[in-house]
Structures are given as C-alpha cells and as structure tokens.
LOKOLGU-824594 format. One record per residue (C-alpha): residue in one letter; y, z, x. Coordinates in Angstrom, 2 decimals. Layout:
BEGIN
A,Y,Z,X
...
// end
This chain:
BEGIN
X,1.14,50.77,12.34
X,0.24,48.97,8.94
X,3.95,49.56,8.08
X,5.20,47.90,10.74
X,2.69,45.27,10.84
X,3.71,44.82,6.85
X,7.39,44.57,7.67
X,6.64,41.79,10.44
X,5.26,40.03,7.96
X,7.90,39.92,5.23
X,10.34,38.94,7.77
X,8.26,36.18,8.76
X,7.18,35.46,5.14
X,11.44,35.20,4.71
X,11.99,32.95,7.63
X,8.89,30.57,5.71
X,11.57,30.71,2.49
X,14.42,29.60,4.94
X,12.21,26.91,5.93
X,11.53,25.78,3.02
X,14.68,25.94,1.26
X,15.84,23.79,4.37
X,12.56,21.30,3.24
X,13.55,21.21,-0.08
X,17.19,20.38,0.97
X,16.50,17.33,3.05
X,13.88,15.95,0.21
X,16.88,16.26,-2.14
X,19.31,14.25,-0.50
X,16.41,11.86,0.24
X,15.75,11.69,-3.24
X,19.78,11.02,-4.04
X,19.66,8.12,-1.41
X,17.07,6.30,-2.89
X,17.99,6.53,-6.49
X,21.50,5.60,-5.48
X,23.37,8.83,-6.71
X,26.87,8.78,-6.07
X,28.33,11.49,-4.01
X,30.16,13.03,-6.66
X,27.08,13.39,-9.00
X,25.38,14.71,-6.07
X,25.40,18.84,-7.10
X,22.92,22.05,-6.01
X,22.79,22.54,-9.99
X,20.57,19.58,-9.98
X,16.62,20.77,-10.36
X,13.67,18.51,-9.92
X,10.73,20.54,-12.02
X,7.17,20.15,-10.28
X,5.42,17.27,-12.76
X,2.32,17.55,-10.64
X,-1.13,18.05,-12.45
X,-4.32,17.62,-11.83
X,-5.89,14.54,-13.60
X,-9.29,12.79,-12.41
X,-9.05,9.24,-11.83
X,-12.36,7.39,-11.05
X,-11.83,4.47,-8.77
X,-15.03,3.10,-6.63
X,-14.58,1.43,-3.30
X,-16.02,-1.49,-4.76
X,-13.50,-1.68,-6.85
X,-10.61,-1.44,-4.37
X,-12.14,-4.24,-1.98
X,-12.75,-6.75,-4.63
X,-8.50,-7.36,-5.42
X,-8.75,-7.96,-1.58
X,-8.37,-11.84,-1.73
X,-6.15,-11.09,-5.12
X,-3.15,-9.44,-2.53
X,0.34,-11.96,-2.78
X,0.07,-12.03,1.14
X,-3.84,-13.48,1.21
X,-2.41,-15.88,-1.33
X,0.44,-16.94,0.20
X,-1.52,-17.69,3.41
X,-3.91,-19.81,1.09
X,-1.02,-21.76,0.27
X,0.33,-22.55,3.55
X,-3.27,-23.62,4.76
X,-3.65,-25.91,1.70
X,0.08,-27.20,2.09
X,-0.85,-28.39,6.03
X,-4.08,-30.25,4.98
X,-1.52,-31.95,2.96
X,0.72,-32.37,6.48
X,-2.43,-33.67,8.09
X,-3.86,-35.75,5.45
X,-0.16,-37.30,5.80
X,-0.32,-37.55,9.81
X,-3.86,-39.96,9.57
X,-2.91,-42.27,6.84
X,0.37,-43.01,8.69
X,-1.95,-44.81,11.98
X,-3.32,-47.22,9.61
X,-2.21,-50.53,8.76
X,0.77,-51.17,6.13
X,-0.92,-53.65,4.04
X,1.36,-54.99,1.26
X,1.01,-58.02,-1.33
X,3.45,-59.29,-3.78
X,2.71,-61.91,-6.96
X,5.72,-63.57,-8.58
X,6.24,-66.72,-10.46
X,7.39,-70.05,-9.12
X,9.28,-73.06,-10.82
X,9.29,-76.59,-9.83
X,11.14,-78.30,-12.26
X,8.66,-77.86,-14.84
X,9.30,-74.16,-15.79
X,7.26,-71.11,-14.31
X,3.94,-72.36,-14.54
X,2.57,-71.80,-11.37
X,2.01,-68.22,-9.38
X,2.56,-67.25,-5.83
X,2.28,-64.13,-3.78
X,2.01,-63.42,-0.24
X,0.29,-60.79,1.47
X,1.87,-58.45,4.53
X,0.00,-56.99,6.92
X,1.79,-54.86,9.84
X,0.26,-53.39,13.01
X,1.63,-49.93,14.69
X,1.58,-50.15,18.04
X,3.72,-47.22,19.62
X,3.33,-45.47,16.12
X,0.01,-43.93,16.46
X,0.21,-42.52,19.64
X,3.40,-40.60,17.71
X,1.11,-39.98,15.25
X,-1.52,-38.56,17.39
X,0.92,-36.04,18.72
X,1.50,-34.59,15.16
X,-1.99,-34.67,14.79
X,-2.84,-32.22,17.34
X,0.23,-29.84,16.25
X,-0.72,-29.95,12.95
X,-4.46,-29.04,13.99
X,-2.77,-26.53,16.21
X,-0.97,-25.53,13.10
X,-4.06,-24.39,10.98
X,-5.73,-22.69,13.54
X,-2.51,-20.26,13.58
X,-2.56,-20.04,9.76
X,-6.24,-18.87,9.47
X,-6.01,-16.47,12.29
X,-2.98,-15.22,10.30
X,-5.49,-14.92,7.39
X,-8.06,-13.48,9.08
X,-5.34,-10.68,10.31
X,-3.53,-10.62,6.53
X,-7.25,-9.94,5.63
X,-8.34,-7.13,7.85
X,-4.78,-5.13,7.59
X,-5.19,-5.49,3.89
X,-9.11,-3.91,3.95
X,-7.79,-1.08,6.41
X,-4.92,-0.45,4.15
X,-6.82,0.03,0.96
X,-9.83,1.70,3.27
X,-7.57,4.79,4.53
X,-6.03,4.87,1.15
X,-9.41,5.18,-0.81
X,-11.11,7.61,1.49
X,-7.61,9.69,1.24
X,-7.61,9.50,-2.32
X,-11.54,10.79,-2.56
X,-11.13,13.43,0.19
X,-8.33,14.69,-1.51
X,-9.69,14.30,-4.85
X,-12.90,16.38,-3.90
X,-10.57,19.18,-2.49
X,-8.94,19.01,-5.92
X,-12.17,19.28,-7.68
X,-13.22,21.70,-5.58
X,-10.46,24.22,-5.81
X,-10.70,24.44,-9.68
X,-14.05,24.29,-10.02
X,-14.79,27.06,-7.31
X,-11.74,28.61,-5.11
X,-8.83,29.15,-7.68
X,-11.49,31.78,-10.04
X,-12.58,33.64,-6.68
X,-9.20,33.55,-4.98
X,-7.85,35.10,-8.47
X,-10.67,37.63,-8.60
X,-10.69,38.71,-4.81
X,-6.42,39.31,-5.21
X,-7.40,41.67,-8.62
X,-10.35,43.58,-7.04
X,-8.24,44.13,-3.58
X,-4.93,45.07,-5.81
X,-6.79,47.98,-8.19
X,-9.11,49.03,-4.94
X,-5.35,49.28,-3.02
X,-4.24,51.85,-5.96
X,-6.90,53.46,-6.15
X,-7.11,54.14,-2.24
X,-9.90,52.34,-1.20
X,-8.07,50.03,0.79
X,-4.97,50.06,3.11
X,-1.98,47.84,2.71
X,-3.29,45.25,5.33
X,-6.44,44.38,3.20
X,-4.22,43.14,0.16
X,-1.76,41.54,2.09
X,-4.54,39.83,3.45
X,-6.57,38.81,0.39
X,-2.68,37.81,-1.30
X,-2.75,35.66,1.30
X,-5.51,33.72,0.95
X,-4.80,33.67,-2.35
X,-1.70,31.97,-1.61
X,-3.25,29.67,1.15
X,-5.88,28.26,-0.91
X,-2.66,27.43,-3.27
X,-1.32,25.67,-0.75
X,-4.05,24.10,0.31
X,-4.28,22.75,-3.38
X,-0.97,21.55,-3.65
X,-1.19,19.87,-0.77
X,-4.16,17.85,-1.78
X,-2.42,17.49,-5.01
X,0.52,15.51,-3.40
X,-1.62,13.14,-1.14
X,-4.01,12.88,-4.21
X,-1.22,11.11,-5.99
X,0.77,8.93,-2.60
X,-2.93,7.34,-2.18
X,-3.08,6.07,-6.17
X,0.87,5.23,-5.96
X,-0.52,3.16,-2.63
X,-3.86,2.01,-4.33
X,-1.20,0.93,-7.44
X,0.24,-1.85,-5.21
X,-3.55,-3.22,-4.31
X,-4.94,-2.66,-7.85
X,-1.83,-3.65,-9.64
X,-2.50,-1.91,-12.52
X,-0.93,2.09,-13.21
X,-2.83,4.70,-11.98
X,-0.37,7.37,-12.02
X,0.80,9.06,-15.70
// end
C-alpha cells in the first residue's frame, strides 16, 4: 500500500514538472514579446537565472499616501481646473462694457500744440446673453473636472492601499519564513530522513515531511515574487527605486 501510494505520487509529482515546464514556456515567450526579441534570436538555449533575494525594504503607509497629490494624473487635473478659471474669468469680463480712449495731437496752423482724444464706450446687447450661455458650460465644466479629481484621487489611494498592504503581508511572510519555518522545515526533513533509515518511520512519513518542506518553499517564493510586483508598483507612486 505505501508503495503504491508512493508511486501515485511521483507520477503526479511528474505531471506538476509538465506543468511547469509548460509555465515556464509561456513566461518565456512573454518575456521575448516584451523585450522585442526577434524570432530568430528567440532559442530554448536561452536561460533566465532566478535573481530573486530576500532584501527588507521599510516603507510606512504614511509614506505611500503623502506622494498622493504628487501623482502626474492629480496634477494634470489641477491644471485643467486652473486652466477653466482662466475660461471663466474670460466668459465675465467679456459682458462688460468696451471702454476705450485715445489721446493724439492736433495742428491748426500753428504746429501741434494742442491735444485731443476721444473716449469710446460700447454697450453689448445680444452679447451677454451669449456670454451667459458659456458661463453656465464653463461652470458645468468645473464641476466635471473636480469630480474627475475627486475619482483620480480615490483610484490613486486604492491603488497604493492594495499595493502597500500586499507589500507588508508579503513582507511579513518573508520575514517569517526565515526567521522561523525555513530552520524547522530543514530540521523536520533531517530528523524524518535518518528516523526513515533507521526504521522508525515508513516511506509515507518522509514523503510527507519532504513535502512540507517543499511547500513552505513554495510558499516563500511565492511571497518573494509578490513582495517585489508591489515595490515595482509602489516605484511608480514613490518615484524613487525600490527594487536592486
């Protein structure tokens, strides 16, 4: 019975292989696509090493949330609001009267000794009610803009929220893993492994303790990938390098 419950699992540990080769296949040519490799440069010989390693990076949520308002979007929302005061500013002053004056120099036979000017003064009357209407749409026009902002706003907080909390969660699992599972998982895989030759145990008890062995390695690499996606992502808010 432990043999063939052993050989069931090899053949399903082979299958996990296929799997993965099949992963690691698809992330290759995803990789060639986005660095722009051209098809003939595009081999199996090519290996990508794993350059993952642990390294603690401290970054508070304060921290995050205060480049909020610092994000190109906010800003260029800013810019638009400020640019249609501008549009309204514009809208008003053109209801008003056109006032104009002029000064120049007169000569009656004597030379230009004496001064004149002459002062213009022009009523809209269809003009403001023109006016009015460009008024109201530019109005209409700013509320649109800061509801934009207020959306700009709260995406941006959410985005750098699920990437912060990501980037702790995954960073505790990290920390957790070498401080605590990676020594026991190691020691649990040596004791079962001697007590297996020395006949204390059966065959099902070490496959079982190589697997958790090999689960909580998973489990760490796993955290050690979404550790670093959720800096690369907190990179773009931060804008500084968080990552090597």
């Amino acid at each position: 019975m432990d043999l063939t419950k052993a050989e069931i699992q090899v053949a399903e540990a082979n299958n996990d292989i296929d799997d993965a080769r099949r992963q690691l296949h698809l992330a290759r040519y995803g990789l060639f696509n986005l660095m722009g490799l051209l098809p003939e440069n595009q081999k199996y010989s090519i290996q990508f090493m794993d350059s993952l390693r642990s390294t603690d990076v401290d970054i508070s949520q304060i921290q995050a949330l205060a480049v909020l308002t610092d994000q190109p979007l906010y800003k260029s929302s800013t810019s638009e609001l400020a640019a249609s005061n501008y549009f309204l500013k514009e809208a008003k002053s053109n209801i008003l009267p056109d006032i104009r004056f002029n000064l120049y120099k007169q000569d009656y036979g004597t030379g230009y000794n004496f001064n004149g000017f002459e002062v213009g003064l022009s009523f809209p009357i269809w003009y403001p009610l023109e006016q009015k209407g460009l008024i109201n749409t530019t109005l209409a026009r700013q509320d649109e803009i800061r509801w934009k902002q207020q959306e700009i706003k709260l995406d941006m907080k959410k985005q750098i929220e699920h990437a912060w909390h990501s980037y702790e969660v995954s960073r505790s699992t990290i920390k957790r893993y070498d401080q605590t599972i990676r020594s026991k998982a190691e020691k649990l895989q040596t004791l079962t492994l001697t007590a297996y030759r020395l006949g204390e145990v059966d065959l099902l008890n070490l496959i079982s303790a190589q697997q958790i062995y090999l689960n909580s390695q998973q489990r760490y690499l796993s955290s050690l990938r979404d550790f670093y996606i959720q800096l690369v992502e907190l990179e773009k808010f931060l804008d500084k390098d968080l990552v090597y």
